[in-house]
C-alpha positions in Angstrom: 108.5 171.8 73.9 109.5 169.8 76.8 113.0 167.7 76.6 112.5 164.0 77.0 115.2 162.2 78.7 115.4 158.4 77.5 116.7 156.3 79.9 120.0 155.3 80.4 120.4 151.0 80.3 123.5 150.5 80.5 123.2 151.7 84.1 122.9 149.1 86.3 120.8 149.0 89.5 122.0 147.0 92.6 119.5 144.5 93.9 119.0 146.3 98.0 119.9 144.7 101.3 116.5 144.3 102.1 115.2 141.9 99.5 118.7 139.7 99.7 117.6 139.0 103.2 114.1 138.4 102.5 115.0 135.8 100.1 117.4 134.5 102.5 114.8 133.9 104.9 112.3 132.4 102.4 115.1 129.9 101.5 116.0 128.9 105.0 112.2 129.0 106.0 111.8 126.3 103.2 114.3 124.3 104.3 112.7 124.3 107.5 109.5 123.0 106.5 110.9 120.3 104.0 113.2 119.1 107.0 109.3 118.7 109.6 107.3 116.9 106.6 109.9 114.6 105.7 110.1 113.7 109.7 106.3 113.4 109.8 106.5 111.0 106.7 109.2 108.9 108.8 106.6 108.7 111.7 103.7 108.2 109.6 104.8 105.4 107.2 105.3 102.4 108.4 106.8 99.3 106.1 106.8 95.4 107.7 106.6 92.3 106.4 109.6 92.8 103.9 110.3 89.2 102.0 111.6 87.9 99.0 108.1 85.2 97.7 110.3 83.7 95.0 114.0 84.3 93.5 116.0 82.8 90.0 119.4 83.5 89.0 118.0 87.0 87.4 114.8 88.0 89.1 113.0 88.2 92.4 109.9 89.1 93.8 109.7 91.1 96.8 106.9 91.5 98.8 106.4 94.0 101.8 103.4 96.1 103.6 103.0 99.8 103.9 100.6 101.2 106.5 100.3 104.9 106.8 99.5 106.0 110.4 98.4 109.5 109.3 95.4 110.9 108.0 97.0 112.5 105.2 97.1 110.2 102.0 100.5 110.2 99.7 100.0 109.4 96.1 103.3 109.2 94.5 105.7 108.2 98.0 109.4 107.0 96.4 110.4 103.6 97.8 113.9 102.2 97.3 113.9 98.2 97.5 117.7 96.6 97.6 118.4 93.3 97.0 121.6 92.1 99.0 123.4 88.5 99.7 123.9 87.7 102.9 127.2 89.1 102.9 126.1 92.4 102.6 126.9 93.1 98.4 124.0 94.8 96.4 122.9 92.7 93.9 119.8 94.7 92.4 118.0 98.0 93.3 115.0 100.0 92.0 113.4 103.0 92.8 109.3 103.1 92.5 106.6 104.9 94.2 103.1 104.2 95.7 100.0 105.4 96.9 99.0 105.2 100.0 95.7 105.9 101.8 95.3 107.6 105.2 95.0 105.0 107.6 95.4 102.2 105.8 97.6 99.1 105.1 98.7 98.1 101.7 100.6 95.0 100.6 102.8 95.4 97.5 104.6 92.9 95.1 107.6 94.4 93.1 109.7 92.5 90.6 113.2 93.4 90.3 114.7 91.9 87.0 117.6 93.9 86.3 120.4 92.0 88.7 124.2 93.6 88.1 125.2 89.7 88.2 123.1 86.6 88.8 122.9 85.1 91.6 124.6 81.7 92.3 123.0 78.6 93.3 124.4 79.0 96.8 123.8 82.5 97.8 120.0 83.4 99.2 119.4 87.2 98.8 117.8 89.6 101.4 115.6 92.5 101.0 115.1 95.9 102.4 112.5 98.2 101.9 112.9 102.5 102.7 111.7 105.4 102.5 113.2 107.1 99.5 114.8 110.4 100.2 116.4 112.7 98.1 118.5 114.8 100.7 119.2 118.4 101.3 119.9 118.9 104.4 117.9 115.7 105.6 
């Protein structure tokens, strides 16, 4: 009868050189990539016409255009719209996405209604639209 041998486990097996590196290169190849498409989107994406319709104490409406210069459409691009006085202090900010069709131009009207303090009857705000990146490496 032949002896069966059961395996040791608590042994443990070093993961080889060879498949660190390839991993390595898969994560800096990624990198890589990421870093070209978010340039591309820079190029391609175009946002104008930024103003602020109407404004209370607490709210405003900000209006603005997108026109995508590429032929690739984006369905959920982030866009971060700040509110600011003219002094330069954030007032309000949000974080929403659109979609955008190849080779097109879109006008969008956002609301922000949550402002960290209301505005005063003196001070006009002033709005910025961007392009919403989360960075690594960017």
């Amino acid at each position: 009868m032949p002896v069966v041998k059961s395996p040791d486990l608590k042994k443990k097996y070093p993961v080889p050189a060879w498949v660190k590196m390839i991993l390595l290169l898969a994560v800096v190849f990624g990198l890589v990539v990421r870093s070209c498409i978010h340039r591309s989107e820079k190029r391609n994406i175009v946002i104008s016409n930024v103003m602020i319709t109407e404004y209370t104490t607490l709210s405003a409406d900000v209006s603005f255009e997108i026109t995508n210069k590429g032929g690739v459409p984006y369905k959920r691009q982030p866009i971060m719209i700040r509110i600011q006085t003219h002094t330069g202090e954030e007032i309000a900010s949000r974080l929403t996405t659109v979609a955008i069709k190849p080779k097109t131009t879109q006008r969008y009207l956002k609301v922000l209604d949550k402002f960290e303090r209301p505005l005063t009857d003196d001070e006009v705000p002033v709005a910025e639209v961007t392009l919403y990146k989360p960075g690594l490496f960017d």
